[in-house]
C-alpha positions, 0 to 999 in steps of 0.5 A, spaced: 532 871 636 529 878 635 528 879 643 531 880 649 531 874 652 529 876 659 524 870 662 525 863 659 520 858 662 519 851 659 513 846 659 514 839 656 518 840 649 517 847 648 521 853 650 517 859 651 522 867 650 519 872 653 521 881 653 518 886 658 513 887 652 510 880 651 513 878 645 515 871 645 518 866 641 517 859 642 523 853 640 521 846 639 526 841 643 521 835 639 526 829 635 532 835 635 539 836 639 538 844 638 532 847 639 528 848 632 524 855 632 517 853 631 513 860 632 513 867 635 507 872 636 506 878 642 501 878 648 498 883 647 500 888 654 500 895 655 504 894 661 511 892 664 511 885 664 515 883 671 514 875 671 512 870 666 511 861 667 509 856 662 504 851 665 501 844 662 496 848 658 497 856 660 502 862 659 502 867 665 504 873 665 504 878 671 505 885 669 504 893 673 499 896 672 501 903 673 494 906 672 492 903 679 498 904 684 494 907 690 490 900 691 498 897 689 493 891 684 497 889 678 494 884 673 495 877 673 494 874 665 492 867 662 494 865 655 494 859 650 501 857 649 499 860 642 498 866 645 490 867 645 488 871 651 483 867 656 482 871 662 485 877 666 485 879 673 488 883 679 491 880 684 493 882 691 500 877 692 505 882 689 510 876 686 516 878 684 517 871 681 512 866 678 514 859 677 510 853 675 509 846 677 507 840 675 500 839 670 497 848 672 500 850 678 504 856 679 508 858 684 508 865 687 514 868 691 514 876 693 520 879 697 514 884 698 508 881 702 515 875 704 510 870 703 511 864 698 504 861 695 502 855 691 496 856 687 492 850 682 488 854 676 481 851 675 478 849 669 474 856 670 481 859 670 480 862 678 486 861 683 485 855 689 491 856 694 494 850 696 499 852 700 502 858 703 509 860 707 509 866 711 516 868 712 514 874 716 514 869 722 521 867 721 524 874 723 529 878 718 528 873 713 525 874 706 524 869 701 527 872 693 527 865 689 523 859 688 525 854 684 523 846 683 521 843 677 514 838 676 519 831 676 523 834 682 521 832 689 522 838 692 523 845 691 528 850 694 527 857 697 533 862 696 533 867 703 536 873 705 536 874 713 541 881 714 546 880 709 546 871 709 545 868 703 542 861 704 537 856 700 531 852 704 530 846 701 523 842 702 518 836 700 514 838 695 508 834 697 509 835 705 511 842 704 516 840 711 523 844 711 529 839 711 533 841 717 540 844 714 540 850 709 544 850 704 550 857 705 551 862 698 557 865 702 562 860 700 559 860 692 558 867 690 566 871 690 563 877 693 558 878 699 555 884 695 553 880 689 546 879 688 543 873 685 538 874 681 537 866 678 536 859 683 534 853 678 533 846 682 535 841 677 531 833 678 538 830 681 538 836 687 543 840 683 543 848 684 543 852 678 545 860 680 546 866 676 549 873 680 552 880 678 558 881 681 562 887 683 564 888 676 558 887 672 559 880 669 554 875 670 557 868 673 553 861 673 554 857 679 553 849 678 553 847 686 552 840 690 547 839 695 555 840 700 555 846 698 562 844 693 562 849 687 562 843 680 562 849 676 563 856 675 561 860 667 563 867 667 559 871 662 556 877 659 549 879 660 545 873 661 539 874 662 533 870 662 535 862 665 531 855 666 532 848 666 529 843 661 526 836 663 533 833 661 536 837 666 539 842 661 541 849 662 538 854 657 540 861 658 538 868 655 544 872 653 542 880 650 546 883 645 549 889 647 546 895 646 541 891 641 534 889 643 536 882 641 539 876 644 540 868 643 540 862 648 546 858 650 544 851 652 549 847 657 
């Protein structure tokens, strides 16, 4: 692809690419085992791009905006799936991550504010909270990750508590914290390593991708015991999503190019 393969977010049988500058290519999974390109267009920003999700009928995008720092507002935008610009507005959530859920809900987790946030999006394109977990009540804790998917029955948060790795799961509908979390320790081969993925696939398998010491990236496939099933070491995976068939697709960049390709597992 002519992109850098940065965010991925699929909707039914589309998978949507996106770069920091808002150009995208949208594959098609319909009637195919490898995804068929179907088209590409630009969305049109003038600024960073630092999140980006596929909804039942909206691209969101949350992008900087540098010209506003001291009031720390940063634009929230709704799209088409054909990339025609609906509506764009500030917010005040500061999400480092957008993940959407099933019909139009989106997800928003920031480490900054330490809240995570469910959100409908009405018919006249305004935000309804649905729910909204306040880690600054749980001590050092602070959320990274979210991942779910619309067909799963829970979503999982990765944490970091002074250094301690750790995924809580909850119901999705009952929004209650299962009792045991799940530890990183043992999955990553560092403790420095930073994990920058966390995917939840419909059977409660935990997808993670992490940058180890050395500046490889390696894809980790774990139980919900914590035991390794798999584990891929690669290059310069960027972007990484799951399929509604619980497939994995990641984005690879091509070295010293602005260009990449998807790997499906």
């Amino acid at each position: 692809i002519d992109i850098v393969p940065k965010y991925i977010a699929v909707w039914d049988q589309s998978i949507f690419v996106c770069c920091d500058e808002g150009k995208v290519c949208v594959f098609s999974t319909s009637h195919a085992q490898v995804p068929k390109y179907f088209s590409s267009f630009s969305l049109g920003n003038q600024h960073t791009i630092t999140c980006f999700t596929a909804t039942q009928d909206y691209l969101v995008i949350y992008e900087r905006n540098f010209e506003n720092k001291v009031a720390k507002l940063k634009d929230l935008s709704f799209f088409k799936h054909d990339g025609y610009l609906l509506i764009k507005f500030s917010i005040t959530d500061l999400p480092n991550q957008l993940l959407a859920d099933r019909e139009n809900r989106i997800w928003m987790c920031s480490h900054i504010t330490k809240r995570v946030k469910l959100y409908t999006i009405r018919n006249d394109l305004t935000l309804k909270l649905l729910h909204d977990i306040n880690y600054k009540l749980e001590g050092n804790t602070t959320p990274r990750l979210i991942a779910t998917t619309p067909a799963a029955l829970y979503f999982a948060v990765y944490v970091e508590n002074e250094g301690d790795d750790r995924i809580y799961l909850y119901d999705k509908y009952q929004y209650s914290k299962l009792p045991n979390a799940i530890s990183l320790q043992s999955v990553k081969t560092a403790k420095a390593c930073r994990i920058y993925s966390v995917l939840l696939d419909s059977q409660q398998f935990l997808v993670l991708r992490y940058v180890t010491q050395t500046k490889t990236s390696e894809v980790v496939i774990v139980d919900e015991d914590e035991k390794v099933i798999r584990r891929m070491v690669m290059d310069d995976v960027y972007g990484m999503q799951l399929t509604g068939d619980n497939k994995i697709v990641l984005g690879i960049k091509f070295k010293s190019l602005s260009k990449g390709k998807l790997i499906i597992y």
